[in-house]
C-alpha positions, -999 to +999 in steps of 0.1 A: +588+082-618+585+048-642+597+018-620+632+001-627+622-032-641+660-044-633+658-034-601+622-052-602+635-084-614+664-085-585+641-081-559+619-105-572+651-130-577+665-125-540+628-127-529+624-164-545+658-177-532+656-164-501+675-126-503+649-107-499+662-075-484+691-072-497+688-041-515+663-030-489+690-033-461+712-012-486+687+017-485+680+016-445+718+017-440+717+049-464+688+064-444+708+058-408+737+077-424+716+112-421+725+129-392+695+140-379+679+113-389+647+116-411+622+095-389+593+108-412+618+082-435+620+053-413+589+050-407+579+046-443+610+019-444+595-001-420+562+004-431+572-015-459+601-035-453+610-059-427+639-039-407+671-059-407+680-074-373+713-059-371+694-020-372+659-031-356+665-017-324+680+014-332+653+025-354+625+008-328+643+036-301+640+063-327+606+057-337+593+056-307+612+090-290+634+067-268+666+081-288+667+116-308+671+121-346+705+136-333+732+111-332+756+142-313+728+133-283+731+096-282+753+089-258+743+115-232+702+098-238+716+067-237+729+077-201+703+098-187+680+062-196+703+043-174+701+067-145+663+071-148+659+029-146+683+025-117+665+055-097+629+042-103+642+006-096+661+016-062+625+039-049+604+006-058+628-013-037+625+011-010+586+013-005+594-032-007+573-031-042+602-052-054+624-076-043+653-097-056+629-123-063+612-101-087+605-114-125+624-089-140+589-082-163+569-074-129+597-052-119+589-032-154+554-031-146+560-014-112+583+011-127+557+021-154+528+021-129+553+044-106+561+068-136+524+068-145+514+076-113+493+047-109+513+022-086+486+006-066+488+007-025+491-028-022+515-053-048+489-077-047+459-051-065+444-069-094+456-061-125+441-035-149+439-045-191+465-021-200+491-035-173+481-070-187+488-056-222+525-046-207+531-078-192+527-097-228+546-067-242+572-073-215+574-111-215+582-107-256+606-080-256+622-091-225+632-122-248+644-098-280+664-072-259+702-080-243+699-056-215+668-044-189+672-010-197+665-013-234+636-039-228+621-015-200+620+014-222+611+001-252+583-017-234+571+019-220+569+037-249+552+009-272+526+006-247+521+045-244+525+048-283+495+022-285+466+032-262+476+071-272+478+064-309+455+034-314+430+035-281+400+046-297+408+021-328+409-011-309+375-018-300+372-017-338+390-038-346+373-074-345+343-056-371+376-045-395+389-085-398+351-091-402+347-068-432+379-078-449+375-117-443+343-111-461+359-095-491+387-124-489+366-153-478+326-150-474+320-188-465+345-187-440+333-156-420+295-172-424+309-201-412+322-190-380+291-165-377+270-201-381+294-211-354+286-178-330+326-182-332+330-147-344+328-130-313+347-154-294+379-149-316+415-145-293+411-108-298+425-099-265+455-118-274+458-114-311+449-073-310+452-058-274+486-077-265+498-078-302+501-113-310+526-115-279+532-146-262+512-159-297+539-155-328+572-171-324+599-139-319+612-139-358+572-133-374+566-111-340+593-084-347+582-081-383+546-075-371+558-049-349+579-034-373+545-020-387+525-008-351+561+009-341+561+027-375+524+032-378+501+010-381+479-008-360+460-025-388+483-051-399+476-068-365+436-072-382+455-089-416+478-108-397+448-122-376+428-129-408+458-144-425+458-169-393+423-177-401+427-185-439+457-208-433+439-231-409+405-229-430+400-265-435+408-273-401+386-241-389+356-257-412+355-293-399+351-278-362+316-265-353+316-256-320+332-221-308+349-235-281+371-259-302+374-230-330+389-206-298+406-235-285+426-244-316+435-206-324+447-199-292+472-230-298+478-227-334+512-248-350+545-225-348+560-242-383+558-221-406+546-186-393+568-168-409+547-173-443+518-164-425+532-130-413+547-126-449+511-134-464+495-108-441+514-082-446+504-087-483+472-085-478+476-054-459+498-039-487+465-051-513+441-035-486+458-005-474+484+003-495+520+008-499+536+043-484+551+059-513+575+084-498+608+074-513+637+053-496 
């Protein structure tokens, strides 16, 4: 089907003064009107389009099983949720794994090691890199969500959705921003090879926990947008898109350390861009679904 050069034109207008989505937030409100919902659908809206606030959560439940594609079941899930979070919080405080005192993101942790049948004997166990990942998960979405019960659950099923979708990608993940910061930017990437900088990237924080705790909550949900619906990848663009926007800084330092150092405590100003940059990159790399919206 030819493309609508109108309808091009508009989205490039409300893209350059500051609409962009407009129209897209037309089509996702046309999508949630199917009943079941089509999450084959959704996830090639979010895949590439930023979800509008107002719907994010909604389609973050669907997407990742928390909520059926039948709207009739809603309400009865929605329920059945409530009961299961109040009957794994009452047997934690039971066997005194939790207490009033309690940050409410350990108290998730506990209930997710409980359902996992991993709860340790002892609250003080050390802990593992996957209940590390779901204390940054946690920590983030505990800040996006208005209740526990949606922050709990939503924090379960990302976490599970990762390692089972994206466990055996992750390791590989450092070589992939290698390869395509080569194609985007050779003298950088020999520049922090010169540097043995490479290999000392904040990989743990930028892949493993997601870029949480790292992006500012606005340019986090639109990076999850994409691993909810997806895609692990964009975390490897996002990461590179970090690298290209602080190259001068990055090619004045020559010592790994510093090069870690400043990533790990990169400026917040204008992130935003940077996520918006890397996820056209990703779109130039990977390519944009085509299944129609």
């Amino acid at each position: 089907m030819a493309e609508d050069p109108q309808r091009n034109f508009r989205s490039h207008y409300y893209e350059k003064v500051g609409f962009r989505g407009v129209e897209e937030k037309k089509s996702l409100e046309i999508l949630l009107k199917d009943d079941p919902l089509d999450v084959e659908k959704l996830c090639t809206f979010a895949q590439r389009y930023p979800l509008p606030t107002m719907y994010r959560t909604l389609v973050w439940k669907v997407l990742l099983g928390i909520l059926p594609p039948h709207y009739e079941s809603h309400a009865a899930v929605v329920s059945f949720r409530k009961e299961q979070y109040q009957d794994l919080l009452q047997a934690l405080q039971v066997i005194r794994f939790v207490e009033d005192s309690t940050p409410q993101v350990w108290i998730y942790l506990r209930m997710y090691q409980l359902e996992c049948g991993t709860l340790p004997r002892r609250p003080s166990h050390s802990l593992g890199p996957e209940d590390q990942m779901l204390i940054a998960i946690a920590e983030a979405m505990d800040e996006m969500m208005e209740n526990d019960v949606d922050s709990y659950w939503l924090v379960k099923c990302f976490v599970k959705q990762f390692y089972h979708k994206y466990g055996d990608s992750l390791p590989h993940l450092p070589k992939s921003l290698e390869h395509y910061l080569n194609l985007e930017d050779s003298k950088l990437l020999a520049h922090l090879q010169t540097c043995s900088a490479i290999n000392k990237l904040p990989y743990d924080v930028w892949f493993t926990h997601c870029f949480a705790g790292y992006l500012p909550e606005s340019s986090l949900q639109r990076v999850w947008d994409k691993v909810i619906s997806g895609s692990c990848k964009i975390l490897v663009f996002v990461a590179m898109e970090i690298l290209l926007t602080f190259k001068m800084k990055l090619m004045a330092m020559n010592k790994a350390e510093n090069i870690t150092q400043f990533l790990l405590n990169v400026p917040q100003e204008n992130t935003d861009a940077v996520i918006s940059k890397a996820i056209d990159l990703w779109h130039k790399y990977v390519g944009t679904p085509m299944h129609s919206v």
